[in-house]
VEXKE-30883 format. One record per residue (C-alpha): residue in one letter; x, y, z. Coordinates in steps of 0.02 Angstrom, whole numbers, padded with zeros to 5 digits, always signed. Example, Ala and Ser with C-alpha at 12.3 -4.5 7.8 and 13.67 -1.06 7.14 Angstrom:
A+00615-00225+00390 S+00684-00053+00357 
REM end
This chain:
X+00000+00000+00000 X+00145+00110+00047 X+00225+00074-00119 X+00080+00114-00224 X+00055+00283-00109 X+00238+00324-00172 X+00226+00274-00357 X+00083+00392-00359 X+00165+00543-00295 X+00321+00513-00400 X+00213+00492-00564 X+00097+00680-00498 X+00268+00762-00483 X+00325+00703-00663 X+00177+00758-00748 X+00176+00912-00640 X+00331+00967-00738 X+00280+01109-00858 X+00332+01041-01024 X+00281+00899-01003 X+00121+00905-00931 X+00047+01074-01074 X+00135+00934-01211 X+00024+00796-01135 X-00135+00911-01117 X-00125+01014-01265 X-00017+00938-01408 X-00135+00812-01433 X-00301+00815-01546 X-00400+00896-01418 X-00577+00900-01488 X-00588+00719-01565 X-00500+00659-01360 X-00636+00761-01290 X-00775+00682-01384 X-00702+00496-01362 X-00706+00543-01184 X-00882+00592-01167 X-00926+00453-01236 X-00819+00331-01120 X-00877+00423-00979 X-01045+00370-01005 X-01015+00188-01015 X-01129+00076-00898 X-01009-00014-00811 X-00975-00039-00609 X-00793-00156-00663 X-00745-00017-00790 X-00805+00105-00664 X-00699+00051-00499 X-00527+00027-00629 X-00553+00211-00705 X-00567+00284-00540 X-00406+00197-00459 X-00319+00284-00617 X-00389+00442-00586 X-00321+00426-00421 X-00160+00427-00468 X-00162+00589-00529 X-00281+00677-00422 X-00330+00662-00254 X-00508+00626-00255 X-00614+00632-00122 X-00798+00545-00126 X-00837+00559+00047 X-00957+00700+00039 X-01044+00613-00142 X-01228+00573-00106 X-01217+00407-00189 X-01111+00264-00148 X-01095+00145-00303 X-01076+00210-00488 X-01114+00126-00634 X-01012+00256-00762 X-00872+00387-00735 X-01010+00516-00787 X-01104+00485-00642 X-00937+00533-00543 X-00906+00706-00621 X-01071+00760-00589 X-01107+00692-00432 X-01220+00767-00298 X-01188+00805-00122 X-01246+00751+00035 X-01386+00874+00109 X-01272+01013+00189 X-01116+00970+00139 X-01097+01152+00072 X-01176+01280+00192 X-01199+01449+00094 X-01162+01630+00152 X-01329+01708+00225 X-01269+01875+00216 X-01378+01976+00083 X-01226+02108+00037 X-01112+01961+00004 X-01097+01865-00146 X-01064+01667-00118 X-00930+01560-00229 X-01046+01474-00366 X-00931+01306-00350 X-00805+01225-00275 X-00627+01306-00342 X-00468+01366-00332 X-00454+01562-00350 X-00353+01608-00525 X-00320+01798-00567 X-00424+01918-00503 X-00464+02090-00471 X-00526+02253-00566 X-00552+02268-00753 X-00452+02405-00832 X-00585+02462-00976 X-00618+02312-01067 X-00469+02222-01004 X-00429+02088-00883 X-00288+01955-00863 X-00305+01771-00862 X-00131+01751-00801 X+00029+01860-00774 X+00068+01964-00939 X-00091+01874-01041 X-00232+02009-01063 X-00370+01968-01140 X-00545+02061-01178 X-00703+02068-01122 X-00797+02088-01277 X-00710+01955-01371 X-00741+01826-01197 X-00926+01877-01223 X-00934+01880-01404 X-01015+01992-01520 X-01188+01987-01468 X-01182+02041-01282 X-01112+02212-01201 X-01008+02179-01042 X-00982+02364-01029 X-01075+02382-00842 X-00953+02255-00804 X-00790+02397-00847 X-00679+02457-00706 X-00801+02325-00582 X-00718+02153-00526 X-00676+02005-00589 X-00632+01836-00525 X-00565+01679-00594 X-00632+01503-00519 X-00530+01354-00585 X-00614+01207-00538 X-00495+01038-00537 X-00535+00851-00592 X-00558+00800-00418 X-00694+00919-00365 X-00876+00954-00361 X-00923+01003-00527 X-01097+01075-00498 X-01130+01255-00482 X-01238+01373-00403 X-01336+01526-00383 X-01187+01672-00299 X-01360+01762-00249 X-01560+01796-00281 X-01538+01828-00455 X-01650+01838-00631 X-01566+01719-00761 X-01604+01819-00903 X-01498+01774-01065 X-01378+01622-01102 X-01251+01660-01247 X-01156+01476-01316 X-01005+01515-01392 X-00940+01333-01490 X-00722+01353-01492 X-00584+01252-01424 X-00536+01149-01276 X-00368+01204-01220 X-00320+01139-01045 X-00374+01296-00928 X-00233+01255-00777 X-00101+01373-00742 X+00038+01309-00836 X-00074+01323-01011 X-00152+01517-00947 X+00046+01571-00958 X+00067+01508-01132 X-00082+01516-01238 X-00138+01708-01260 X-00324+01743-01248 X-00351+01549-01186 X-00546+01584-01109 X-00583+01677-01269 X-00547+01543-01378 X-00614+01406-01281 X-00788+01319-01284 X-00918+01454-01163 X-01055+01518-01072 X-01105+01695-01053 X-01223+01681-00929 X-01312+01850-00881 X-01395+01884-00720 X-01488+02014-00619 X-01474+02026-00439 X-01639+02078-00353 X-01585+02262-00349 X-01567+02258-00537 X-01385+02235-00509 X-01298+02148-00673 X-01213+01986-00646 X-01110+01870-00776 X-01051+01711-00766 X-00947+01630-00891 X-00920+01426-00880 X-00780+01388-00981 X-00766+01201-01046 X-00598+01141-01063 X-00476+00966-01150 X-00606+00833-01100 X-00733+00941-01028 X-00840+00977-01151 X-01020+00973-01115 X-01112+01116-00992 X-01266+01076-00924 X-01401+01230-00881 X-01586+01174-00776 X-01650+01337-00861 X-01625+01259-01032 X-01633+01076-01017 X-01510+01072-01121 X-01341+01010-01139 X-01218+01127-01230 X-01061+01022-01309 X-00945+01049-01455 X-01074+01017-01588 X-01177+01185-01573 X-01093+01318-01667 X-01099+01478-01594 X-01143+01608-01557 X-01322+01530-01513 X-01426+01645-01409 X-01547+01580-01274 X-01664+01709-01223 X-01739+01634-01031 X-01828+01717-00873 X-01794+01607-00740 X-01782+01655-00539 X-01637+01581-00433 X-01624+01576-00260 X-01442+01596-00174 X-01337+01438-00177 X-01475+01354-00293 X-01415+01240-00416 X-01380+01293-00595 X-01313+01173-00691 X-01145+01074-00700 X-00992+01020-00804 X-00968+00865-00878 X-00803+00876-00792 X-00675+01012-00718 X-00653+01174-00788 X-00660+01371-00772 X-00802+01457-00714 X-00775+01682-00733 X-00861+01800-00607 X-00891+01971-00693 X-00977+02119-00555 X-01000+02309-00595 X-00895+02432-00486 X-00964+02429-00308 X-00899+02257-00252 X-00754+02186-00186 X-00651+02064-00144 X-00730+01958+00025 X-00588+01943+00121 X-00449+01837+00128 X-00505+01792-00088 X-00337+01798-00171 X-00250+01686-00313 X-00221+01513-00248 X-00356+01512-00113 X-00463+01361-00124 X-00647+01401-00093 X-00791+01305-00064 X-00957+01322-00156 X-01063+01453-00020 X-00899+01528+00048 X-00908+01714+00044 X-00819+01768-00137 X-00874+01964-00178 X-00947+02085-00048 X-01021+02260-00085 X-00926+02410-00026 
REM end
């Protein structure tokens, strides 16, 4: 047991090794992997199942304690797997805005204009993220974050506040890997990737945007408001025109896997305290407050 606890480390810290591990997520045909892998996923099969998820595990440390079910018959069934009631208590404060998933805080902080970074030195723009159809000017000189969710986690997301889901833009692209090591080589990554532009309004008419970004083998966002699943096959930009009321810490929808999810606010928020780059959050945990 010891042994196979050690193998596993060494092999993490190889393919932690930048070169190796953006040539092993990126310079490989990342659309046609990320369809074969939806598909997999979705095999029926507990055998297949339990020998997927002991390799997962050696390359992520995934935790199932908190999972509301206890056998699964496909590795779909793992990446979008509930929670046990109250596993993720949510922020009651009304002037606070709650982290819609579990996640590990990227860049954040104020947009300059129509500018914000995805990583040190890599700007990228807020009207090319949203694409030509929406404005994101009330979201100019407000604040941004960046939620990276990992393999491992809870891939559900919800509700940061009482909100008005009012519009859905699907923009169709790529499926870069979204970790760190990729955001400080590929310029304008979240812009060219598979998205979301999901725009809210808070119960004070206060605008709202959140942006799930698919990612290499994450390919497929699923919305309640839309019953629909958005994958690679809908060519963009589709507009989805909805009217659909949210409670805080409500459900929304979920990836197929890990990926990205953007948090865009107008000026008058900031930063709950102790948010920063590398903090690991919890869906509920206090993410944006108003000043």
């Amino acid at each position: 047991m010891i042994d196979t606890v050690v193998k596993a480390g060494a092999l993490r810290r190889v393919l932690q090794q930048e070169d190796l591990n953006f040539l092993l997520t990126n310079r490989i045909p990342r659309l046609l992997l990320t369809r074969l892998m939806g598909r997999f996923s979705r095999i029926e099969s507990p055998l297949l199942t339990r020998a997927s998820l002991a390799v997962w595990r050696l390359f992520t440390e995934l935790d199932l304690s908190e999972a509301k079910p206890r056998r699964w018959r496909s590795l779909h069934e793992v990446f979008t797997r509930e929670l046990v009631e109250g596993a993720r208590p949510v922020d009651p404060d009304p002037g606070v805005l709650t982290s819609p998933c579990d996640a590990i805080v990227g860049a954040c902080g104020q947009a300059q204009r129509d500018i914000v970074v995805q990583a040190k030195g890599f700007p990228y723009s807020l009207h090319e993220l949203f694409g030509p159809s929406q404005d994101p000017s009330p979201f100019e000189g407000g604040t941004y974050v960046t939620l990276r969710l990992t393999s491992a986690m809870y891939h559900r997301f919800h509700a940061p506040a009482e909100a008005r889901l009012g519009h859905v833009t699907y923009l169709s692209g790529d499926t870069w890997n979204v970790n760190p090591i990729a955001l400080a080589r590929v310029e304008r990554l979240f812009c060219r990737n598979e998205r979301a532009v999901l725009r809210l309004t808070l119960s004070d008419g206060t605008p709202l945007a959140l942006v799930p970004v698919a990612a290499v083998l994450v390919a497929s966002i699923r919305l309640h408001a839309l019953d629909v699943l958005l994958h690679l096959r809908w060519k963009g930009p589709n507009e989805m025109p909805c009217d659909v009321a949210v409670a805080k810490g409500q459900e929304m929808g979920w990836f197929e896997h890990g990926s990205t999810i953007l948090v865009f606010v107008p000026p008058g928020f900031a930063l709950a305290e102790g948010v920063a780059p590398g903090r690991r959050l919890k869906m509920g945990e206090p993410l944006l407050r108003r000043v």
